[in-house]
Steps between C-alpha positions, in 0.01 A plus 500: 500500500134540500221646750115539487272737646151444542165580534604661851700768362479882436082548525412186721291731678303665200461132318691630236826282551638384206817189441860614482721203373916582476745291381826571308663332244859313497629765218369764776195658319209573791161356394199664695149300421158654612198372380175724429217357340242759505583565091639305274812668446838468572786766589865464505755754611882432502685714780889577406710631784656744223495852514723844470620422816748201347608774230932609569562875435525564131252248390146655665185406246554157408194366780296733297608423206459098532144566613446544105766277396294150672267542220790496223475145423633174633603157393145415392315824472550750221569860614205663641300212457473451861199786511328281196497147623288664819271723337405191248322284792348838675755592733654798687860583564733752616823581685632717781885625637593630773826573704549160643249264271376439180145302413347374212127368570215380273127373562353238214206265489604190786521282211781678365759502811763297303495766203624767769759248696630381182577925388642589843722226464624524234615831497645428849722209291593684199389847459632632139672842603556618068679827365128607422346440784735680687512814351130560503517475853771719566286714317210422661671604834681841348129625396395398852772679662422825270092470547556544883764766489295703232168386738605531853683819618639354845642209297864551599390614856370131546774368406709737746288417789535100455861580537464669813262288605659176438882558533650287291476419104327129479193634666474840402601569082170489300314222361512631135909596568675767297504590163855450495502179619214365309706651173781279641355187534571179253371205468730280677422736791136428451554095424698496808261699724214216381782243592498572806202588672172346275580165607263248638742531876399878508152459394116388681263358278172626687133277294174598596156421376329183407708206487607195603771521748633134408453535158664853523808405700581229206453785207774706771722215507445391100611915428740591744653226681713426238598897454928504652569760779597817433808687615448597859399898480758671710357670778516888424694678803357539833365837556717773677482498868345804477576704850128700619575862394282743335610598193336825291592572200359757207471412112447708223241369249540681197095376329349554827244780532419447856731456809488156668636249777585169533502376850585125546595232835710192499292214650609190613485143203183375390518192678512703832223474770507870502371476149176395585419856718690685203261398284190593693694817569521536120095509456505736799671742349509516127243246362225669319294849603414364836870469588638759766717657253267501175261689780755760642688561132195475291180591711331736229386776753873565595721311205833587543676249238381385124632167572569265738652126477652292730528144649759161578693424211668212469842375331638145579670519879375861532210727584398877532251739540481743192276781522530760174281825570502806242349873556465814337760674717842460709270641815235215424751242497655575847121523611483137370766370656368624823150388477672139447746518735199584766257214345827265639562641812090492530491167496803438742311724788123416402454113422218414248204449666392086451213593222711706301798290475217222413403693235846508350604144544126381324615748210859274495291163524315573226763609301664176613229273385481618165799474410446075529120564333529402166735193394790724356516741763574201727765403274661785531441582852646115589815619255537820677477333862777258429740707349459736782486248821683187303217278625153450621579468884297702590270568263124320675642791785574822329117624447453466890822649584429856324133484642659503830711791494403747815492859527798408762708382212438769248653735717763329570569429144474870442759602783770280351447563141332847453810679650707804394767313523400222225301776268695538159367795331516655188383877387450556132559825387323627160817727255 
């Protein structure tokens, strides 16, 4: 199946289009091409659809844990080698995990595309998972998991709020899992775990730069055509058909010095039209000191909390509103969650006036463009966007369709999801 996008797609208007090609391969691997020949480099970023949220109960850590173990070595690359074959020719790498992906993206000189297609694939054919390897990154993880207890005092609240907040274990247990767990884990577990979710059917290959998109689609089929299909990744469960209730609940956090609250919403799946309003809703509200609740919370003539964060997070099939606010007392807090409370039920009685909600929405555009402004933030931006929305559909749209959210559709968005009875919150109590 292929599909290509051109010059009339996401900033026709601006002159700043750029070519989208999408095809996939008969093994099932996703290959995104997107040429950029401003410099002569090259970036390449491949997207797995593997994350904690295909961990079972009892086995939590091991998405963490093969972030570090795809640099162990494969067929053809020593251990750790990976980092050295890059840096020889100039190049930059890194990873990222998350709940419901992992990524692994490099930039070289254009000249040196192959080097990077030949490394991804061949760690996506025969990654080397060795006694060694393993146990330095189940070590790895257990100093992780003791930095941020030992570094953030509302560590366990977190976790007790994504409980709450998502209902049900796939989407809510932590990212870096349990000691206990991570203690428990073998190898096999680990081998298996790769198995079944790093192969090229749950994976988009996303190439940006300077290159030459014929030339390029015969290095993709000379690396990874040939790669076999992986086991289909079972589908984690389906999220609990949560009823609308309000739920409050009080934790004790034994580090904590100051009280705190968590207050989150359940929203609707990324690929919602709602999302689009969300998201402008999102800048409204918590993005930077401009945002209504930076300026009610934090406004240094009357500050009544040390810290404020908040904002649409996302995990696979679902997405909330968390919002994490801590003060020096129990009587601030309750102030807090007044003054927010009132910001929402502000914007369902007054609507933004045009000029401010302009304001906002240029503050998301910009945000927007840069993350496609350099040649691996495209990569990963293209990654991101399929894994989310399993296509490009819509993609020459979705710019114009957040520019025209109204003031009409803000507060509508804000009557059906900024309700008591859809507000999980959490109080943390100091000892």
């Amino acid at each position: 199946m292929a599909g290509l996008f051109g010059p009339a797609s996401v900033f026709a208007q601006k002159g700043g289009a750029f070519p989208l090609t999408h095809y996939r391969l008969k093994n099932g691997l996703n290959v995104v091409l997107s040429e950029d020949f401003s410099l002569p480099v090259v970036s390449v970023a491949v997207a797995y659809g593997a994350g904690s949220i295909l961990e079972p109960q009892g086995k939590t850590g091991m998405s963490s844990m093969m972030e570090n173990l795809m640099f162990s070595g494969s067929a053809n690359v020593p251990p750790r080698q990976h980092f050295n074959y890059i840096n020889r020719v100039g190049g930059t790498f890194n990873a990222l995990v998350s709940e419901d992906r992992t990524v692994f993206y490099e930039t070289v000189p254009s000249n040196r595309l192959s080097l990077l297609l030949w490394l991804e694939s061949d760690r996506m054919r025969s990654l080397e998972i060795g006694a060694k390897a393993f146990e330095d990154a189940r070590s790895a993880l257990l100093g992780d998991l003791q930095d941020r207890r030992a570094n953030d005092p509302y560590f366990e609240s977190s976790r007790k709020f994504d409980e709450l907040l998502y209902g049900d274990f796939a989407h809510s247990h932590s990212l870096l899992g349990t000691e206990a767990d991570v203690r428990s884990l073998t190898i096999e577990d680990l081998r298996s775990f790769y198995a079944a979710n790093y192969g090229p059917n749950n994976a988009v290959l996303c190439i940006t730069g300077s290159f030459d998109k014929l030339r390029t689609r015969e290095l993709v089929s000379q690396y990874f055509e040939s790669l076999p299909r992986g086991r289909d990744p079972s589908p984690p469960a389906g999220p609990l058909a949560l009823a609308r209730k309000r739920v409050l609940q009080s934790f004790v956090e034994p580090a904590a010095t100051s009280p705190a609250f968590y207050l989150g919403y359940r929203l609707v799946a990324p690929r919602s039209s709602d999302f689009y309003t969300l998201t402008i809703l999102d800048y409204i509200l918590f993005r930077g000191r401009s945002s209504k609740a930076a300026r009610r919370l934090l406004n240094p003539d009357a500050k009544i909390a040390y810290r404020l964060s908040g904002g649409i997070e996302r995990r696979r099939d679902r997405s909330v509103y968390k919002i994490f606010v801590l003060a020096n007392n129990e009587v601030m807090i309750e102030y807090c969650q007044t003054a927010l409370f009132s910001e929402f039920d502000r914007l369902k009685s007054s609507p933004l006036r045009e000029d401010e909600l302009n304001r906002y929405k240029a503050m998301f555009k910009q945000d927007y463009l840069s993350r496609l402004s350099t040649t691996v933030d495209r990569a990963l931006y293209l990654g991101d966007y399929f894994l989310t929305l399993g296509g490009f559909q819509e993609f020459g749209l979705d710019l114009e369709k957040y520019m025209s959210v109204t003031a009409e559709d803000v507060v509508g968005i804000v009557a059906r999801y900024l309700t008591p009875d859809n507000s999980i919150i959490l109080d943390v109590r100091t000892k």
